[in-house]
N, C-alpha and C positions, 0 to 999 in steps of 0.2 A: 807276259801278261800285261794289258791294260786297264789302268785304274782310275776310272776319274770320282776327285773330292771337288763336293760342293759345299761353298762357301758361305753365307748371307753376305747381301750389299746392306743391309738396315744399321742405322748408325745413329740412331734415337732411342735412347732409353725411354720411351712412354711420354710422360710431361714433365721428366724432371728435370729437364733442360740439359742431362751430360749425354754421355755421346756411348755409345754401344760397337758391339760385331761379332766376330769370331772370337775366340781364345786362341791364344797363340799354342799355347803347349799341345792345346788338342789339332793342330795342324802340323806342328813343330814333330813331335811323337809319332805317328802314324808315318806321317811322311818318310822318315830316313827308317823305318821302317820296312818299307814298301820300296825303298831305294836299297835297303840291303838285298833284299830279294831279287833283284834286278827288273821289278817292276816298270813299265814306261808310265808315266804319271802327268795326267790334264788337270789343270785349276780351273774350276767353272764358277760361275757366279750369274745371279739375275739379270744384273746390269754390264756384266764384264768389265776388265778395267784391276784396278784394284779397290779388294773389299776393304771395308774400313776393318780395323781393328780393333778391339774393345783394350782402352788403352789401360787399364785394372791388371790384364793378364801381361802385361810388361812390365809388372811394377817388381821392384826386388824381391817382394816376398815370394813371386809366381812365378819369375824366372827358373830357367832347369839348366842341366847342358843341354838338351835336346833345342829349346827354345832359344841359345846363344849359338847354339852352331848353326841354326835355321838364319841367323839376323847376319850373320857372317858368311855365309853361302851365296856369294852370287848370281850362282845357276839358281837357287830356290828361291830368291827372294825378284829374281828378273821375272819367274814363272808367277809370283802371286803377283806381281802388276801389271800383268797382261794374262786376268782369267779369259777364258773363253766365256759367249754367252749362253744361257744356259739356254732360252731357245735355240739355238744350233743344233745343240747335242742331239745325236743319235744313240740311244742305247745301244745298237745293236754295234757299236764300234766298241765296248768298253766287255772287260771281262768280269768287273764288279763296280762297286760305288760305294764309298765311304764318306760319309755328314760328319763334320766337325763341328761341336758348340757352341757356347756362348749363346748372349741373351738375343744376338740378331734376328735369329731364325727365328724365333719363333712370331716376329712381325710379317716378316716376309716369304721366307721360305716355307710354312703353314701355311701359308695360303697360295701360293705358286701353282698351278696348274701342271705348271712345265715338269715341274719338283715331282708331282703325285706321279703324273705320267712316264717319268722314268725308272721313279722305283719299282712301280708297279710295274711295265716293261719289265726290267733287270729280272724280278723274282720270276713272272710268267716265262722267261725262258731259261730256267733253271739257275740261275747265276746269283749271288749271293750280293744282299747290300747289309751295311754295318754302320751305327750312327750311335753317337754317345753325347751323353750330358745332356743342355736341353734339345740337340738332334732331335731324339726317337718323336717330339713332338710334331716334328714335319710330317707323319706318321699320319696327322689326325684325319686329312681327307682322303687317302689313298682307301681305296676298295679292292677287292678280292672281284673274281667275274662276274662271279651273281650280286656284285652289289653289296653283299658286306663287309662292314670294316673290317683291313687287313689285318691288323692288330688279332679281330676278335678269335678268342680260343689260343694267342700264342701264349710264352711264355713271354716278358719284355720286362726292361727298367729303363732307368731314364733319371735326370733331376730329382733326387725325393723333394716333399713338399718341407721337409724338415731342412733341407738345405739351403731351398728358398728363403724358409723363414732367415736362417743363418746371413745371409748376404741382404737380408730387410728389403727384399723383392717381392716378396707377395701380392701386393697389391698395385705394383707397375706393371708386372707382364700382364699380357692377354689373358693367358690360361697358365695353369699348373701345368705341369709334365706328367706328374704322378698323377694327379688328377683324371687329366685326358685320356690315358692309356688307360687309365680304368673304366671311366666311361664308356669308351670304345668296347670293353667286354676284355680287354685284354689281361692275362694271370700276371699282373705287375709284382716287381721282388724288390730289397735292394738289401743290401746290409750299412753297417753302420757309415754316419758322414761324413767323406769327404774319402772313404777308405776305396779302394778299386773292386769294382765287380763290373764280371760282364757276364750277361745272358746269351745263349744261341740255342734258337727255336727254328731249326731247318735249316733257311737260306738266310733269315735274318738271325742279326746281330745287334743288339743294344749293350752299350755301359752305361753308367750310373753315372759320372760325373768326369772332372780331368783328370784324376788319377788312372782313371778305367781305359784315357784313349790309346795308350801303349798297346794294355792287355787287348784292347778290342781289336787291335790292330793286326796283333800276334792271334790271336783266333781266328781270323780273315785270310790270314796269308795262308793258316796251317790248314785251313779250311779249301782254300784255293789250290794248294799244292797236293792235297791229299783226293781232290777231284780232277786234276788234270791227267 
């Protein structure tokens, strides 16, 4: 099986002059993951290269094993400094797609064209994409065939806005997560913060936060395994 995870290159927290990206654990997690399974695994990114990091998710309290064996892995850590770009990508070369969060994406990767057009690809040809934390946000422009949002009528979660408030983000990002997917028409859930849930509505997959990207991960693989 082929997997590719995409990344944000956004590395600007809004105007507060610090610096932004991925979360490491939610790359960290999924990844060895998806290498248990014997998965083949592409790192994509908008600008290719290596995505910045959101240097918060390295800090001791956010460290795991998962995120220390990731830093120590020279195969993995050779593969996140030479993403592919993500205009390259072909869907149709990949058997799913997994979004990792952090506060990146939702400057860049929301509004990626290239981003909309793969997931949406991936789901129209039956094949399953999984995004957690503030991921599910990339969400927001993706359409369904007739034009309406993908989101609307599923079940989904994502960043609750209580969590936001938690990390005194609210009014740096663009949009809420919780928010979006609600607007979008989507049946958004979550349970309590910072605890792991994940959602699956069909071929999508949303979690809630970094706790959720193991589990979202192991819903993906068991998902992928049990349709091959």
């Amino acid at each position: 099986m082929k997997v590719l995870i995409v990344l944000t290159s956004h590395d600007q927290l809004g105007d507060t002059g610090r610096t932004t990206g991925f979360w490491l654990e939610e790359l960290a997690a999924p990844y060895y993951r998806f290498k248990e399974a014997s998965w083949d695994i592409t790192l994509a990114s908008p600008k290719g290269g290596r995505p910045p990091l959101d240097p918060k998710s390295n800090e001791p309290a956010f460290q795991t094993d998962q995120t220390r064996r990731f830093e120590a892995d020279p195969e993995a850590t050779g593969a996140l400094s030479a993403t592919v770009r993500l205009d390259s990508v072909d869907a149709g070369d990949y058997d799913t797609v997994f979004y990792p969060g952090g506060h990146g994406p939702l400057w860049d990767l929301a509004e990626d064209p290239h981003s909309a057009r793969l997931i949406e690809a991936t789901l129209r040809s039956g094949k399953p994409v999984a995004l957690v934390c503030h991921a599910p946000g990339v969400l927001r422009h993706t359409r369904n065939e007739d034009g309406t949002p993908l989101v609307l009528g599923k079940r989904v979660t994502g960043f609750a806005d209580t969590e936001e408030e938690g990390v005194q983000l609210t009014d740096v990002v663009p949009f809420l997560v919780e928010d979006e997917l609600k607007k979008l028409g989507g049946h958004y859930s979550k349970t309590g913060d910072w605890q792991p849930y994940v959602v699956q509505d069909g071929l999508l997959i949303t979690g809630q936060n970094p706790a959720s990207s193991a589990p979202a991960a192991d819903a993906l693989v068991e998902f992928v395994s049990a349709s091959a």
